[in-house]
N, C-alpha and C positions, 0 to 999 in steps of 0.2 A: 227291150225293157231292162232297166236296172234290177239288180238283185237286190239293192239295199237303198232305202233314201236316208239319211239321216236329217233330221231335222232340228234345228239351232232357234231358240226362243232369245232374242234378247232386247234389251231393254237398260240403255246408257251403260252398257258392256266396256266400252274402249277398252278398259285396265288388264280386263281377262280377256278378251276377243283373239289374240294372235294366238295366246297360248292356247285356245280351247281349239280354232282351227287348225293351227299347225299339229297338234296332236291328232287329228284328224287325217289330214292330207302328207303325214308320214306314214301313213299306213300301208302292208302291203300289196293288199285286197287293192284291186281297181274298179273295178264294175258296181261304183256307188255313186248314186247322185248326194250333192250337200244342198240343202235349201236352209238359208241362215233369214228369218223371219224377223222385223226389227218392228216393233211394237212401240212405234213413237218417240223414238230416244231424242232427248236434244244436247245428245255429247255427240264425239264426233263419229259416232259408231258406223255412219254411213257412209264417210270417207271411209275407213278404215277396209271394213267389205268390199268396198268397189276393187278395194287392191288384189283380192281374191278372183277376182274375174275372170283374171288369165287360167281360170282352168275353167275347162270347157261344162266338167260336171256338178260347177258351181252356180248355184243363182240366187238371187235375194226378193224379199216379198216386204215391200215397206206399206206398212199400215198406221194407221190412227192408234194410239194408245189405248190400250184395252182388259189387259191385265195377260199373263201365263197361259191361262187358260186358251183365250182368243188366239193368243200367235202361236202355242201349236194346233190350233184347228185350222189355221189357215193355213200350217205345214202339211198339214195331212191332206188339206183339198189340193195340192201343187203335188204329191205326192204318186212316183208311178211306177216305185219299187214292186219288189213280192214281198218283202219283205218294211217295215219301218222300225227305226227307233232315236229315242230324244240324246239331247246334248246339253245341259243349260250350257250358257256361255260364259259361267265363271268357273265352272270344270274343266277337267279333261278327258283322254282315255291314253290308257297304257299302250306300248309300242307293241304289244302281240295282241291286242284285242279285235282286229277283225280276222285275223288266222287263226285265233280260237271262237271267234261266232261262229264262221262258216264250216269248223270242223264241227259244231256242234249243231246248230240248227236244222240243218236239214232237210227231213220230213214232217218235221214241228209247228206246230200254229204257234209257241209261246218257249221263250228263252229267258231264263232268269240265271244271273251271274252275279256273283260278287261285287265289293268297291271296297275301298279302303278313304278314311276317312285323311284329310292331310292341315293339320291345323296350324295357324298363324304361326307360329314358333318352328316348322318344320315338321314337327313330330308327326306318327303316319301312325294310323291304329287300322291296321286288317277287320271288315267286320265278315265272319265266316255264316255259312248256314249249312243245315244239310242238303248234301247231293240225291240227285236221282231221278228217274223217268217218271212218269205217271200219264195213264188217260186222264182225257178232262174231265168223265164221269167220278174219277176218281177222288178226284183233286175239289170238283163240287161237293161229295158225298164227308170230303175231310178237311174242309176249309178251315177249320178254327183247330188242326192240328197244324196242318203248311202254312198258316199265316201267322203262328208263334213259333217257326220252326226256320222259315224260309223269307227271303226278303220280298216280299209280297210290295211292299207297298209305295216306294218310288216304280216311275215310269223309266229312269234313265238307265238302269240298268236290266234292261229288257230289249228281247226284240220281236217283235210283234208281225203275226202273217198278213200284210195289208188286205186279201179277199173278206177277211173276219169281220175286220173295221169296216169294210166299204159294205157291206152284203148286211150288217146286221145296225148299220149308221151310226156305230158307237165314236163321241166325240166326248171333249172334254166340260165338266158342267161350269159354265161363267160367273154362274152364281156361286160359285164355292171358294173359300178363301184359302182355307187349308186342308188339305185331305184331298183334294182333284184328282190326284195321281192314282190313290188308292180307289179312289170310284171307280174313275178310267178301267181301271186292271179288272175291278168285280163284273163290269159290265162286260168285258173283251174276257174274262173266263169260264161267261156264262154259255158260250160259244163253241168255244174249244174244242179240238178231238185228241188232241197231247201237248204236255210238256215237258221241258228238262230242268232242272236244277242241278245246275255246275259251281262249286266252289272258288274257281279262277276269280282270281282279282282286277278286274280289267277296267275300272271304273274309278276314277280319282275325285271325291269331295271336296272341296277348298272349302272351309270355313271362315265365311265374309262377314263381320257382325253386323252388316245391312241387311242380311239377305232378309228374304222373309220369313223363312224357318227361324230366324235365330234374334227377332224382336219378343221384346217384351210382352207378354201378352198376357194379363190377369184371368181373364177369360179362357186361355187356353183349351184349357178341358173339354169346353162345349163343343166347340171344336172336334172333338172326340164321336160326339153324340149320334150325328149318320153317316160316321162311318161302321161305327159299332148297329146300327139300327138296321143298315142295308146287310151287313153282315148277316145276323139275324134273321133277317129278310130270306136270306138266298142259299140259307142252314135250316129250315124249319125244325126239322128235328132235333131233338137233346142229342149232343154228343158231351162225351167223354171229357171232351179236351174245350168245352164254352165257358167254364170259369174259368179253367187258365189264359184263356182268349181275353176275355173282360179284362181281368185283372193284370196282365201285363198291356193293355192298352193304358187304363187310367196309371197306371204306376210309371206308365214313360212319363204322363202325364206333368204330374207331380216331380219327378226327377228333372224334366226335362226346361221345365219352369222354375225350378229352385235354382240351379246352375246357371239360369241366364241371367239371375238379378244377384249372382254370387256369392247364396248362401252355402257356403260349403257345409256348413253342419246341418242342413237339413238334407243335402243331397247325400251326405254320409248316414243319415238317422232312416234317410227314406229305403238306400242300397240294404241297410243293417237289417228294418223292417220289412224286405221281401224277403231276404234271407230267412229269416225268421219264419216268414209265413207259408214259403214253398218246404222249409222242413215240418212243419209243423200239421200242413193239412197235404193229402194227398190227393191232390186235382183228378187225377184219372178214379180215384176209389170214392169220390165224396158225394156222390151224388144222392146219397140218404142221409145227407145231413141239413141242419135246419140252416147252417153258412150257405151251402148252395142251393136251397132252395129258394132262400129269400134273395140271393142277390140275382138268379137267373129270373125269378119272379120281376122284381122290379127292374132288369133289362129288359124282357120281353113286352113290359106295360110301358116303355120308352119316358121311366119313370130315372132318367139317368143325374140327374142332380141329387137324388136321395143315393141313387146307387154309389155315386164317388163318396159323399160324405160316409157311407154305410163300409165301404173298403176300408176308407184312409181311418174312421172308427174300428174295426177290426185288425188293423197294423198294429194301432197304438196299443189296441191288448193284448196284441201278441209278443208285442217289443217289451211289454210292463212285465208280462209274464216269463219270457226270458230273464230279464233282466233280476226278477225274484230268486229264479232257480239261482244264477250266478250268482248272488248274494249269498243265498243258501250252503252254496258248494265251497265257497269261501270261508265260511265260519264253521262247517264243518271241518275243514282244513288246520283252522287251528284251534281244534279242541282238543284238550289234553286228552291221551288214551290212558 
């Protein structure tokens, strides 16, 4: 048995495919199967894999078109590692990333690592989290602290103990457009008996303005909706740390949708606005106040379209009210003494 299958989702890849396998099959770890799953492409993605062949712990799985979803579920049924985890095909991985899995993984059901972001221009931004072991009771009981803490929520920088997945039938949902990943993960944590969280950078993002992360989408937000709800779901109890959970979800939100249609003054006003609003209330002490009662209120009643609106209204008063004091401090500045 392999120790590790890795699985390759792609879909009219050609451009990135060499780069994403050879960063793969440079590695120094040997005892991995690659299963490159091609999801209907009609470039020439299936030439290209074949040329892959000549390694023996390479195979391909050509399906009908079907979306992400669909082709890593048919990687996981091919699947016959201990271990799995994903690759899109327009990334990569770093040259020490399977000698830092296998020193870290272990006795782990769940491995979460770092990536670094590498955008059109060259420019590479490290995104960090924090470190450290935890059971998975643990990790249940303080979900909405590690999932604003910790890179919770892609698939690709993870590695996953395949008995989890095959024993508890956790797959990917086909009906989901965005967020899959983050399901995948809540369902595959509900499981768990430990994890790690290592800050290694082992994970390279290309930002493609195709992808599907990075299209337009006015709608966005709702999008937001069940992953926030399952969240909820599988936290029953009030904790501490569920407004700050909420509220840096919708705030990516917002951020992350102003920047794709290039409003730079709103993704500045939006950044200025959280600042603002993480000094101003204190998430972990707030929980007798009327801010978090009503907006954890109206998450928990999956009343999430008042919720956004009700956030991005309490930014704008907190930015106004800023914005008074500096005024203030200003003119008192230059008052004659």
């Amino acid at each position: 048995m392999y120790d590790l299958s890795i699985i390759v989702p792609n879909y009219n890849g050609q451009a990135y495919l060499k780069r994403c396998l050879d960063s793969i099959f440079m590695q120094g770890y040997g005892n991995v199967e690659v299963i490159a799953v091609d999801d209907g492409s009609t470039d020439r993605s299936l030439e290209l894999l074949a040329e892959y062949k000549k390694h023996s712990n390479f195979s391909v799985v050509a399906k009908q078109n079907g979306g992400v979803s669909s082709a890593r579920n048919a990687g996981i049924e091919q699947a016959t590692g201990e271990f799995i985890c994903f690759i899109d095909a327009d990334d990569a991985w770093e040259e020490h990333t399977l000698d830092t899995v296998f020193r870290s993984v272990k006795d782990k059901d769940l491995l979460v690592f770092s990536y670094s972001d590498y955008g059109p221009g060259g420019e590479v931004i490290p995104r960090n989290q924090m470190e450290g072991k935890c059971a998975g009771e643990e990790l249940r009981e303080n979900l909405f602290y590690y999932a604003s803490r910790t890179h919770l929520y892609s698939v690709c920088n993870k590695v996953y103990r395949r008995s989890v997945i095959e024993e508890h039938g956790i797959r990917f949902r086909q009906n989901v457009r965005i967020g899959e990943d983050y399901l995948f993960n809540l369902a595959f944590i509900r499981h768990i008996r430990s994890a790690e969280f290592i800050n290694d950078h082992l994970y390279r993002y290309y930002t493609i303005a195709t992808s599907a992360v990075n299209r337009v989408d006015t709608d966005l937000w709702k999008t937001q909706c069940p992953l926030i709800a399952e969240t909820l779901a599988m936290h029953p109890a009030h904790s501490r740390y569920e407004l700050e959970f909420l509220t840096k979800r919708l705030f990516w939100v917002y951020e992350s949708y102003a920047g794709k249609v290039a409003h730079q003054v709103t993704v500045n006003g939006l950044r200025q606005m959280w600042t603002s609003a993480c000094s101003e209330i204190d998430f972990r002490g707030a929980e007798g106040s009327l801010f978090y009662k009503l907006a954890i209120r109206l998450a928990r009643g999956n009343h999430f379209e008042l919720l956004s609106a009700y956030f991005f209204l309490v930014l704008q008063v907190i930015h106004l009210k800023h914005l008074r004091k500096r005024k203030q401090t200003e003119k008192l500045r230059f008052l004659p003494e």
